[in-house]
N, C-alpha and C positions, 0 to 999 in steps of 0.2 A: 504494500500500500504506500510507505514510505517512499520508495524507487519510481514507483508510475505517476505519484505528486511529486516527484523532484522531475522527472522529464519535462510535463505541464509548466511546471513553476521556472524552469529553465527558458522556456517558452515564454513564459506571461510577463517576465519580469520581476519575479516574486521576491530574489534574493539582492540583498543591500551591504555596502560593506560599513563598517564602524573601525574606528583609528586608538590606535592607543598610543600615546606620545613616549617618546623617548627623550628622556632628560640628562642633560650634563649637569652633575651632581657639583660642579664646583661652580659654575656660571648660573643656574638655575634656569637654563632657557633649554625652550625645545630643539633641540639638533634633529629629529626624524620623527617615525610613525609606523608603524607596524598595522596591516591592514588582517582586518579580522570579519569573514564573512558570517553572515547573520539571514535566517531563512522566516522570510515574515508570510506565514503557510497561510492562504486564503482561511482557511476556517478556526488553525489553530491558534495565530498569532505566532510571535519571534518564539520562536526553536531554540534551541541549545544547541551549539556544531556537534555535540556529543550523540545528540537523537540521530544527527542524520550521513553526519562526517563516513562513518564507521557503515553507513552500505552506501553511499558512496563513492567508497572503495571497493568494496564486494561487488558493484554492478558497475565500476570505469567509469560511471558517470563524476567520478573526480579530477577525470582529465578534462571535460569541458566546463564543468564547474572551476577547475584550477586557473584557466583558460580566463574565463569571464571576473574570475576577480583579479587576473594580472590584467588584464585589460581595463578594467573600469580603476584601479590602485593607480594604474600609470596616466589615466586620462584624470583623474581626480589632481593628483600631484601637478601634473603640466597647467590645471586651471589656478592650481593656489602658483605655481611660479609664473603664470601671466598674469595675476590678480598681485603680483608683488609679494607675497608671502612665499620666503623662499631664497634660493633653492635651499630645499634639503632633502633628505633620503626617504622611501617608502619601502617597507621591506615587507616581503610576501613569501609565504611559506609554499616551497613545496614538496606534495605529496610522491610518497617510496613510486606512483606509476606516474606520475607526470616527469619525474627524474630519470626514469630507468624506461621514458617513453624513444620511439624514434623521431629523431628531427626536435628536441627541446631546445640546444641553439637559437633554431632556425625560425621557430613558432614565438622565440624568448624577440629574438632582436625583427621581426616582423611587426609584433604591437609596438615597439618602442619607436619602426617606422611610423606607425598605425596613427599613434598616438603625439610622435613627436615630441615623448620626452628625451633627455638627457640620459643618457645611459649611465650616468656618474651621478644619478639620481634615483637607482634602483639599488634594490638590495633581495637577495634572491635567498632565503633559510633554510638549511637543510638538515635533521635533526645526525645524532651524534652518532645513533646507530645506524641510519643510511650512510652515511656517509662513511663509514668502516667497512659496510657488506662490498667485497671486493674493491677492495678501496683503490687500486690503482687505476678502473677502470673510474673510480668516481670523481681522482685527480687531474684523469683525463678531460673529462667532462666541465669539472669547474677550471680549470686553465680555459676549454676553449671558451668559456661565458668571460673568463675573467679580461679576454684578448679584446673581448667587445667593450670594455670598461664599464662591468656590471660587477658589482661587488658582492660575495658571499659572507655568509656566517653559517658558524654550528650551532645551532638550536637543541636545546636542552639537555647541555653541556653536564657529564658526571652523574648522569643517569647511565650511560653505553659502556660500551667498554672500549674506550681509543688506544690504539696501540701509539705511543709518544714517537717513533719513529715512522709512524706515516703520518700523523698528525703535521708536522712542520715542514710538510711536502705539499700539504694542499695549500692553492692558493686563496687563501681566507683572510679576512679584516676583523672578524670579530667574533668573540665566544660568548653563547648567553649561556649564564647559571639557571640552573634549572630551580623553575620557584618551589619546587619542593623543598628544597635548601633555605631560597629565602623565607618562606612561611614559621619556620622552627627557629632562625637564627639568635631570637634573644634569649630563648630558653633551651634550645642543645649547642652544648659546647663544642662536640661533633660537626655538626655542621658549619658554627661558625669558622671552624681549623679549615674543610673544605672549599670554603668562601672565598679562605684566607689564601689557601693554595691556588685555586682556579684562579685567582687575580694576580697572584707572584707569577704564576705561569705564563700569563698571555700578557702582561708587561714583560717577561723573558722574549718571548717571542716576540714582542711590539707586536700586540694586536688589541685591539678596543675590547672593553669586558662590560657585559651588559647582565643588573641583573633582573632579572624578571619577576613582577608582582611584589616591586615595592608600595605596600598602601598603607604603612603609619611612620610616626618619625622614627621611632626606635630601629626599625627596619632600614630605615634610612641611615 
C-alpha cells in the first residue's frame, strides 16, 4: 500500500524537502544545510522517512525518489544564491542503490546542469558502512564526483567499521559523528572519549567534523 502511494505521490507532487542548518560553532553562523525529505501522504499527512525510507528501498523506488530530492536541494540552493543568500553548501544523502546505481556521475553532474548550480555548492553523504563495502571501488567512484568539484562526506561516522587505511584514500571533506554519540555525550563518559577521538582524527587528517543532532547547550 505504502509503494503504490509512493508511485502516485511521486507523481502528484506529494513529497517536500525540509533543511537542517549546519553551524560553525565558533562564528555562530550558518555555513550549509542538509536536505531532508518529508512525504506529506494525501490522506495521512507528513510521514516519518522511517515509514516509508525502508520500502523505498525494497521496491528502487529510492532511486527516483533520491533523484527528485537532489534535484529540487540543488534548485532550492541556486534560488537562495540568486536571492543573495549564499553561496553555501546543501548536502544530500545518498542511498546504498543510488550509489552502487549505473551512471550516478552522470545523472549527479546532469541536475547540476539542470539546475545550474555550482558544483562547489553540493555536498553528496555517504554513510560509513557504504562506503567501506568494497571500498576501493567506492574510492573510485567518489574521486570521479570529487573531479567534478562536488564535495563528499561520511555520514554516521563510528557506527561502521572503517578500516583507517582506506579511510585516508577517499576523497572526502568531512566526517559526521553519529548523533547517537551526540544524544548521551553529557552523561557517558564513553562516548564523550569517542567524540573526543572522531574530532582529533579528522583535524589529523584536515577534514571538517560535523556533529549531528546538537539540540541543547550542554550538547553544545
Amino acid at each position: 500500500s505504502i509503494e503504490d502511494d509512493m508511485r502516485e505521490s511521486l507523481v502528484n507532487g506529494d513529497f517536500v524537502l525540509h533543511y537542517q542548518p549546519k553551524l560553525n560553532i565558533t562564528t555562530n553562523r550558518i555555513t550549509g544545510m542538509e536536505a531532508l525529505v518529508r512525504w506529506n501522504h494525501p490522506e495521512k499527512g507528513f510521514m516519518s522517512p522511517a515509514e516509508f525510507i525502508p520500502v523505498a528501498e525494497r521496491s528502487k523506488l529510492i532511486i527516483p525518489l533520491g533523484e527528485w530530492v537532489l534535484r529540487e536541494a540543488c534548485r532550492h540552493n541556486k534560488a537562495l544564491t540568486d536571492a543573495g543568500l549564499g553561496p553555501i553548501k546543501v548536502a544530500v544523502n545518498l542511498s546504498a542503490e543510488q550509489f552502487r546505481a549505473e551512471g550516478l556521475v552522470e545523472t549527479v553532474t546532469s541536475i547540476l546542469d539542470e539546475t545550474c548550480l555550482d558544483a562547489k555548492q553540493l555536498e553528496l553523504e555517504i554513510t560509513e558502512s557504504l562506503a567501506m563495502h568494497n571500498a576501493d571501488v567506492s574510492i573510485d567512484l567518489c574521486g570521479a564526483l570529487e573531479e567534478h568539484g562536488i564535495s563528499l562526506s561520511i555520514d554516521d561516522f563510528g557506527t561502521g567499521y572503517s578500516s583507517l587505511s582506506h579511510l585516508h584514500r577517499f576523497p572526502i571533506d568531512a566526517l559526521k559523528i553519529d548523533r547517537s554519540f551526540v544524544n548521551d555525550i553529557t552523561d557517558d563518559n564513553d562516548d564523550e572519549a569517542i567524540i573526543r577521538a572522531i574530532i582529533a582524527m579528522g583535524q589529523t587528517l584536515k577534514l571538517k567534523v560535523i556533529a549531528e543532532g546538537v539540540e541543547n547547550h550542554q550538547q553544545l
